[in-house]
C-alpha positions in Angstrom: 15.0 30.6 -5.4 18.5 31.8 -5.2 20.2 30.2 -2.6 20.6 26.5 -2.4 18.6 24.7 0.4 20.7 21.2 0.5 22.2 22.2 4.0 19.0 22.3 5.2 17.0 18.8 4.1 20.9 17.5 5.5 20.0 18.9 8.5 16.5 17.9 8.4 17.2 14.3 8.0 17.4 12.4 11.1 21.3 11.6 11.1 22.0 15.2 10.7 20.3 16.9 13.0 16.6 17.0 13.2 15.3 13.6 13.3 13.2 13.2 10.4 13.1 10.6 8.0 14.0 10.9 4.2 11.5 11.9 2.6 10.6 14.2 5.3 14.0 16.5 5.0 13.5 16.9 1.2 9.5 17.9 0.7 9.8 19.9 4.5 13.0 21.9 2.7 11.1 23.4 -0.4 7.4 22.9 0.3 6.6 26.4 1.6 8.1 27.9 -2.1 4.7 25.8 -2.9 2.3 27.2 -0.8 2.1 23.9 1.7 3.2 24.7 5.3 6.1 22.6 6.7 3.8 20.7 9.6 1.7 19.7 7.0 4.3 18.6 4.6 6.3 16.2 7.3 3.2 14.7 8.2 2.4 13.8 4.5 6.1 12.6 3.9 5.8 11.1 7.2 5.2 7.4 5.7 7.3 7.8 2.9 10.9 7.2 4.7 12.7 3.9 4.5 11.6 3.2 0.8 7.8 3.3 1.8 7.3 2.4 5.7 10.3 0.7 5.5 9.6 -1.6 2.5 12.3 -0.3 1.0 10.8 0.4 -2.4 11.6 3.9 -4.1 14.3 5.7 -1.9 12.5 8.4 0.7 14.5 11.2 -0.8 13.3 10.3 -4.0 9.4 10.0 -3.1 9.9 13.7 -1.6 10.9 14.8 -4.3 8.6 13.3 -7.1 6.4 15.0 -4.6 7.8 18.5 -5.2 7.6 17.9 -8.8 3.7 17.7 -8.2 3.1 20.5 -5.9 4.8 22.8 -8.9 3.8 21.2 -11.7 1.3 18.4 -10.9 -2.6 18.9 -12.3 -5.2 19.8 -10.6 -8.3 20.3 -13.0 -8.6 16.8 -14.4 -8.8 18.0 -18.3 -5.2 19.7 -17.6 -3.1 16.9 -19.6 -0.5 19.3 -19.9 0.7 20.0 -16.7 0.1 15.9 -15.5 2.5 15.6 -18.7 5.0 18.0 -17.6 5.0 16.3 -14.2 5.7 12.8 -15.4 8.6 13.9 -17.6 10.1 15.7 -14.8 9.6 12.5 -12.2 11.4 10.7 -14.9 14.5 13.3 -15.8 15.0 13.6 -12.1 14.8 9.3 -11.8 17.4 9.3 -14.8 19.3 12.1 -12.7 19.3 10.1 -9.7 20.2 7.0 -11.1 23.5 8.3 -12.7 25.0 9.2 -9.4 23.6 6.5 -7.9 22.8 3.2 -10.4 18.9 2.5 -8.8 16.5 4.4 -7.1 15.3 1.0 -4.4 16.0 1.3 -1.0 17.0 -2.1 -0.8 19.7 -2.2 -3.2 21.0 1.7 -1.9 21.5 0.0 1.1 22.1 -3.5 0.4 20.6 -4.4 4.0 17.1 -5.5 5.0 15.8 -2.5 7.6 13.2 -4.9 9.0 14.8 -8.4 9.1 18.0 -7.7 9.0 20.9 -7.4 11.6 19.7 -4.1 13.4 23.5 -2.8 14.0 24.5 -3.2 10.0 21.3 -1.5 8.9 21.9 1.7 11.8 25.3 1.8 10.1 24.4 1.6 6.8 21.2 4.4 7.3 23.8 6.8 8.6 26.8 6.4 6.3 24.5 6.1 3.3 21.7 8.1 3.3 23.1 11.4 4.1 24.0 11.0 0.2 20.8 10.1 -1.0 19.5 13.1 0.8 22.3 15.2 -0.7 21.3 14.2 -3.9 17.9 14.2 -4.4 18.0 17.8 -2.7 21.0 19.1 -5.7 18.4 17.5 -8.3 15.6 19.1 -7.1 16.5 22.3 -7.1 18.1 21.3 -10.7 14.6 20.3 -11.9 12.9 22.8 -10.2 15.2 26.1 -10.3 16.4 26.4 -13.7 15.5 28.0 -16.6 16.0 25.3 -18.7 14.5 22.4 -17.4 11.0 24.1 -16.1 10.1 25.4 -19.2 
């Protein structure tokens, strides 16, 4: 890939433009590079936004993108121990990316408010001014981990 898709999961996500969750904008961005079609990949992503159905566990952008690392790298024969290997170490250089700009990879403390039980209007606020970053992010680290040279081999 030459030319950088982070425009596009921004756009994607649903304060941007689009209306999709997290996790959505970043495996909908790349998947097709992958051979999985972009219906298919929102719908899988689908219940991934909000930290997990909004548990707020692992960030959305970050789920989307540990799923990216799978659909390039991930195994498929059960005996491949290699490429399951490969796939964990990237998941963890792109958490240890993440987590540099960003401290944690948890919803909850991304946002510091409660989605479900907390006041609605803080939460809308906080969704828009902070997850456009996260987005951002996991989108520039994606197509670190999975566009260069150094870092695929």
């Amino acid at each position: 890939m030459n030319k950088s898709k982070v425009n596009e999961a921004l756009a994607c996500f649903a304060c941007s433009g689009e209306g999709f969750n997290c996790s959505q904008a970043i495996l909908s961005t790349y998947c097709e590079e992958y051979g999985l079609d972009k219906k298919t990949a929102l719908k899988i992503a689908c219940g991934l936004g909000a930290g997990m159905g909004r548990l707020q566990e692992t960030c959305g952008a970050v789920s989307g993108a540990y799923l990216l690392i799978g659909l390039k790298y991930g195994n498929f024969l059960k005996e491949d121990n290699q490429a399951k290997e490969k796939s964990y170490a990237l998941v963890r250089k792109f958490t240890a990316l993440f987590e540099e700009r960003n401290k944690t990879t948890n919803c909850l403390e991304l946002l510091g408010v409660d989605l479900i039980n907390g006041d609605k209007k803080i939460a809308s606020e906080r969704v828009k001014m902070l997850c456009p970053k996260m987005v951002q992010d996991a989108a520039e680290i994606i197509e670190q981990i999975l566009f260069s040279n150094e870092m695929a081999e």
